[in-house]
N, C-alpha and C positions, 0 to 999 in steps of 0.2 A: 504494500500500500504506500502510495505517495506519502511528501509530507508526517513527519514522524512526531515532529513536536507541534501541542497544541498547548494553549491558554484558556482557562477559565475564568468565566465570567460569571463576575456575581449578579450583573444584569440579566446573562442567560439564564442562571437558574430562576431568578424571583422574576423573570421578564413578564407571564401573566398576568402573576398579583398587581406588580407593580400598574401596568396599563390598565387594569379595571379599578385597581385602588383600592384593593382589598389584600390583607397579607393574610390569609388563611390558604395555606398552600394546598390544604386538602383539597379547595376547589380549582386548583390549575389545570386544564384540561390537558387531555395526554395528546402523543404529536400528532400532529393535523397533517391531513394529507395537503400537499402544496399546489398550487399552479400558477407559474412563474409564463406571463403575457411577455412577447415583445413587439411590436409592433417598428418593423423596419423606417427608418425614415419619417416618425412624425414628432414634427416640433411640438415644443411644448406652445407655443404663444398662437397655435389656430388650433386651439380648445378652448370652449367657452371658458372652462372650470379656469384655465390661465390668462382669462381676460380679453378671447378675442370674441369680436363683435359680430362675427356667422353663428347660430348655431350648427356647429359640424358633429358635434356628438354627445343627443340630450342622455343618451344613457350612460355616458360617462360620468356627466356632474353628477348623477344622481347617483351614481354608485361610489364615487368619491364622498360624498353627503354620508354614508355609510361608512364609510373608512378614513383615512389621514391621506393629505394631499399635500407632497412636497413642493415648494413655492417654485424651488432653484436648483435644479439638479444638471450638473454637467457633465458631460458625457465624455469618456478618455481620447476618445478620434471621431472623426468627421467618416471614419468607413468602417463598414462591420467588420473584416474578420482581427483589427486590434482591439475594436470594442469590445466584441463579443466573449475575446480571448479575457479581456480586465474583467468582464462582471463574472464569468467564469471561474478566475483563479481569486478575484480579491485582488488585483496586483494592478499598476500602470508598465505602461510599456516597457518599462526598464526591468519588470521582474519577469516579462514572457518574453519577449524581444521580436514578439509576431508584428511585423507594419509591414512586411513587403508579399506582392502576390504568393507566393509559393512557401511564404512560413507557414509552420505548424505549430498549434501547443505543444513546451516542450514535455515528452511523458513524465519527466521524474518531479512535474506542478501537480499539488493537488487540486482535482476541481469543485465546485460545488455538489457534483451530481455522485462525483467518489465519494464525499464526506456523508455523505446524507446517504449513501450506499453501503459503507460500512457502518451505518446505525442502521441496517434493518431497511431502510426504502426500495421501496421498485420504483424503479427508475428509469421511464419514458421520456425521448425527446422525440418532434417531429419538428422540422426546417424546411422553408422553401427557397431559401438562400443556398445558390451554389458554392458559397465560399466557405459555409457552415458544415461541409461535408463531413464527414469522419476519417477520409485520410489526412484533413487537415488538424486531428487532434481533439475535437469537438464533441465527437461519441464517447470519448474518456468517461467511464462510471454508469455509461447507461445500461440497462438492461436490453431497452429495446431502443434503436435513433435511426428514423428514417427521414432519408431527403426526398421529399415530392419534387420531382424532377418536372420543369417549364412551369413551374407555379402559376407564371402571370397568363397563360394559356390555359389553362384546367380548372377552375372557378376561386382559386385563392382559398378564402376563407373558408367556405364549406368545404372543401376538398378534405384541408385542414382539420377542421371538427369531426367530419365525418367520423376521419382514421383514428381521431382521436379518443373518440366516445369506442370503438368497436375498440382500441385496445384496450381501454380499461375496461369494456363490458368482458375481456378474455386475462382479466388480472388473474392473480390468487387471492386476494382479495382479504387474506389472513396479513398482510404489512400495511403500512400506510403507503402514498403511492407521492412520489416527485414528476410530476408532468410540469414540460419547456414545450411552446408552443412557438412557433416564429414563422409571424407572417410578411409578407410582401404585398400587401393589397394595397399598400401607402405609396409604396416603392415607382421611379419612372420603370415603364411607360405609363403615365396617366390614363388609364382607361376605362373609367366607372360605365357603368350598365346604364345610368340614369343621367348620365350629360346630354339630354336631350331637355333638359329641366332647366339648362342654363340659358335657354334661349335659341336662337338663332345664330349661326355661324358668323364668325369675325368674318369683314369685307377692309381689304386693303384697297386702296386706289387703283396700284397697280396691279391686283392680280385677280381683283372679287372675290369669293368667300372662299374660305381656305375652309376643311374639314379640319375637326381636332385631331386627327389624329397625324397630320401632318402640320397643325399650327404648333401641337406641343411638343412635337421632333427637331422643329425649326427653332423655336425658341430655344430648347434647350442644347442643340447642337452648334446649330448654325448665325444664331446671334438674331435672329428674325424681331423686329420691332414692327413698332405700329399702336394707330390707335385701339386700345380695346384687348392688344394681344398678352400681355402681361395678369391682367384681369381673368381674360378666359383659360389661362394655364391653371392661376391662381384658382380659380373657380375650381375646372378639372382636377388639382388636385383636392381642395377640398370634400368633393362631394364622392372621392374613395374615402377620406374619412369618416363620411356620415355611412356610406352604405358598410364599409365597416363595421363602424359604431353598431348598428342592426344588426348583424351575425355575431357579435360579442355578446348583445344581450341573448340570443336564442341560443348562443353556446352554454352560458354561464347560468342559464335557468334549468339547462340539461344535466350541469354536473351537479350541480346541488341537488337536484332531485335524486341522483346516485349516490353523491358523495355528500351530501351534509352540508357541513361549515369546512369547507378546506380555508387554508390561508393563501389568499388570489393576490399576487403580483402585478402590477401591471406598469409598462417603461417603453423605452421606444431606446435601438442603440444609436443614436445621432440623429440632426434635423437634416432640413432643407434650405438650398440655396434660391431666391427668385430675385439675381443681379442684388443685393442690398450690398455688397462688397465686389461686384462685375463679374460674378462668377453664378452659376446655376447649380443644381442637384446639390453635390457634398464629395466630402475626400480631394478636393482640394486648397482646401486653407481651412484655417481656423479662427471661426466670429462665431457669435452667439446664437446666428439662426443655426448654426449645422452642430453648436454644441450644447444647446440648452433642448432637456426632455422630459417628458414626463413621468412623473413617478407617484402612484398609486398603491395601498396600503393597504386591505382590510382582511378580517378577522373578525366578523360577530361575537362581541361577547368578550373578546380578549382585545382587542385592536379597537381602542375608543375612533365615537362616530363623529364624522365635522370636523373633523381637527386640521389644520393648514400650518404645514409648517415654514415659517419665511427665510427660515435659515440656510445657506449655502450650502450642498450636500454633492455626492457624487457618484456615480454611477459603480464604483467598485466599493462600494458602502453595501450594495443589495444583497450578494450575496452571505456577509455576514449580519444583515439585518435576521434574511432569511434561518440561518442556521439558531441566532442566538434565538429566535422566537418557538424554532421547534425545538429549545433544550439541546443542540447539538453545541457543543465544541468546538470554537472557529479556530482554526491552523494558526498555529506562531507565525505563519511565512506572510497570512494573510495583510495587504497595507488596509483595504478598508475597513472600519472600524462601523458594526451595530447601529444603526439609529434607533436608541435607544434612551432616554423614555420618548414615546411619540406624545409628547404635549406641547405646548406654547411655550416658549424660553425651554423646555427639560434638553435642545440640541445647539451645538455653538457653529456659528461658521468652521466651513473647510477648508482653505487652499486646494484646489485641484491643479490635476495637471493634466495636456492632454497633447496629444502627438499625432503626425500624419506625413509619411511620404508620399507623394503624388510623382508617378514616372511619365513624363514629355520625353519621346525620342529625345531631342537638343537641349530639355531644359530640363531636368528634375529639380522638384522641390523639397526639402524638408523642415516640415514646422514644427514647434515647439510653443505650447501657450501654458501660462503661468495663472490660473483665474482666484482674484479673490472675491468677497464680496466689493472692495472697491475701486481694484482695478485691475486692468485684461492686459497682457505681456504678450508677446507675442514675437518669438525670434525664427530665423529663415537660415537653417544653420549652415547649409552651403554656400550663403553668400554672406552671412554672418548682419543682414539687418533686421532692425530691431523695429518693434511699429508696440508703445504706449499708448494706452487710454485708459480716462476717469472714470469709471461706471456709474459714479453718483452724479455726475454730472450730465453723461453723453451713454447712457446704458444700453444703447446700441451697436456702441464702437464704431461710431462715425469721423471723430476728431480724434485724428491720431496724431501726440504730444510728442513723438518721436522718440530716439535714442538719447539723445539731450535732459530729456526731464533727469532731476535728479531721483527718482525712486527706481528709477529702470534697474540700479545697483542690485537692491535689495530682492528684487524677482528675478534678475538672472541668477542669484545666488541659490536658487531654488530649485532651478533647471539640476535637471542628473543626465551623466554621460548615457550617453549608447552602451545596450548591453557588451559588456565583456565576451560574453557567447550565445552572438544571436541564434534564433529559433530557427531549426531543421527545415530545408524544404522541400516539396513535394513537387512533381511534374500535371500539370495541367493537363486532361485528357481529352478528347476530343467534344466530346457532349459536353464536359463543363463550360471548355473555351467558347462554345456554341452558343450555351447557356450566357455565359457574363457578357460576350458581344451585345445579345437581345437588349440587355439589361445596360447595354451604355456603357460599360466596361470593356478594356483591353483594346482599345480603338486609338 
């Protein structure tokens, strides 16, 4: 077994009492079976619950209204397979060294799904992400991990559920059970079932109406402007988040009728780019549309209701939220730290940090960002500049203070080298390479 040394937490034990406010341990309930949400690529600030002004997903607030709702949660990288690799191990980039195409989780990391594997869990993942595959390390601890292969081709979501529900309806049903769900219904190519709701087709001057499915190709490849045309992306992606939002609630009314009270998750691993920094999608730089995500909490009963937490937190926090709340024992290796008590003031700011190579034939990039609650760093280590900004000020990272400001000191001092022994890589096979083209990758 991975991971040899672990820490005790007096949080993890008394973790129920504490959240319901009651220290009679007798009534701690025993461990709850899990299901850990990810939803690929959705920002946290186009949910109502985070203050935007669409309703894109009434079943979210409302299930948030039931659980704890993290204000700020920042995400390790702008692309899955480093995110995924940090909320996986507990670790940022420097403790798994996964940021380029063909890294792997290295095997001697323990992961989430190991840890909760040797307490007794059966331990399902299903992914539609081709980079989430299990030769890249990702299947570590599960029982059963399968990749729905052309996700964005085969109905997303329900595909998803489906497979989901028929394996636990074939558990053994004597464990508690770890289900990881990961969808791409967020994900480009924008292509909801129901953008016929948005109107009528954008009309350029020059070309008359374009279809969405080549206005949001253009936009997002080709640099395509226009009146109207940014709105209609915007739209198109929004309204996968609503019909989303829809199969989450018929998913989650299905496992509870199975499963009871599990302890439901739910995050996104990075946002979306629409030009706010001249760039589109994600995985290429780091600002706070591709690294601010949502993070959702509950637990009937043990996981107080309505609670919103403002405090700064971060994506490799989940997994050992997750563990300390079922009684398990988070890894010494682990860097995030429980969010634990979930009340008002009981959580302090976090410093994050968060990383992303982006490969250009001629130009690669590697960024480096430094987030606290008040301000965004942000360095480009092959060329070595630096881009500051005030968050209390400009909390978009629009005014960038440059290298000059005198606090830039104190947040490069923060930064950590590149692993000493980057993560193993794997060869690309012909379906996947297929697969991440569709998807706007490898191009």
């Amino acid at each position: 077994m991975r991971g040899a040394f672990i820490r005790t937490l007096p949080a993890t034990i008394l973790a129920a009492s504490v959240l319901v406010g009651c220290a009679d341990e007798d009534r701690r309930p025993g461990p709850p079976d899990i299901v850990l949400i990810v939803v690929d690529t959705l920002r946290a600030d186009h949910l109502p619950g985070y203050g935007y002004a669409e309703d894109t997903a009434p079943f979210l607030s409302r299930l948030a209204e039931t659980g704890v709702l993290f204000e700020r949660v920042i995400a390790p990288s702008s692309w899955t397979k480093t995110s995924m690799a940090s909320i996986m191990t507990g670790l940022d980039l420097n403790g798994h060294g996964v940021l380029r195409h063909r890294n792997a989780v290295p095997p001697h990391l323990e992961t989430l799904a190991e840890r909760l594997a040797a307490h007794g869990y059966e331990t399902i993942g299903i992914n539609t992400n081709p980079w989430l595959q299990a030769q890249f390390g990702f299947g570590a601890g599960f029982d059963v991990y399968e990749t729905i292969r052309h996700a964005k081709e085969s109905g997303e979501a329900p595909e998803v559920n489906r497979r989901a529900l028929e394996l636990l309806a074939a558990r053994s049903h004597d464990r508690p059970f770890f289900l990881y769900l990961h969808y791409m219904d967020v994900h480009a190519p924008y292509r909801p079932e129901r953008s016929d709701e948005l109107g009528p087709a954008v009309e350029l001057p020059d070309r008359g109406a374009i279809d969405d499915a080549t206005l949001e190709f253009e936009y997002r490849k080709e640099g395509l402007s226009g009146a109207g045309v940014e709105e209609r992306v915007i739209g198109l992606y929004d309204e996968g988040i609503r019909q989303f939002d829809a199969e989450l609630e018929t998913f989650l009314r299905d496992i509870r009728a199975s499963a009871g009270n599990p302890l439901i998750v739910i995050t996104s691993d990075h946002g979306e780019g629409f030009r706010e920094h001249g760039t589109t999608e994600h995985g290429h730089n780091l600002y706070p549309e591709v690294l601010e995500v949502p993070l959702i909490v509950l637990w009937p009963g043990v996981v107080p209701a309505g609670v919103r937490i403002p405090a700064q937190v971060r994506s490799i926090d989940i997994a050992p939220t997750i563990l300390a709340l079922a009684s398990v024992n988070v890894p010494e290796a682990f860097e995030g730290e429980p969010l634990l008590p979930m009340e008002p003031g009981g959580i302090e700011d976090r410093t994050a940090r968060s990383e992303v190579y982006y490969r250009r034939p001629l130009e690669p990039f590697h960024y480096t960002a430094v987030i606290s609650r008040d301000h965004f760093y942000v360095r480009e280590g092959m060329r070595d500049t630096v881009e500051f900004y005030d968050l209390r000020a400009d909390p978009d990272a629009r005014r960038n203070l440059g290298a000059g400001d005198p606090r830039v000191a104190r947040y490069r001092a923060l930064e950590r080298a590149t692993p000493v022994e980057p993560a193993a890589e794997r060869e690309l096979d012909d379906e996947t390479r297929e697969e991440l083209e569709a998807l706007g990758y490898l191009k």
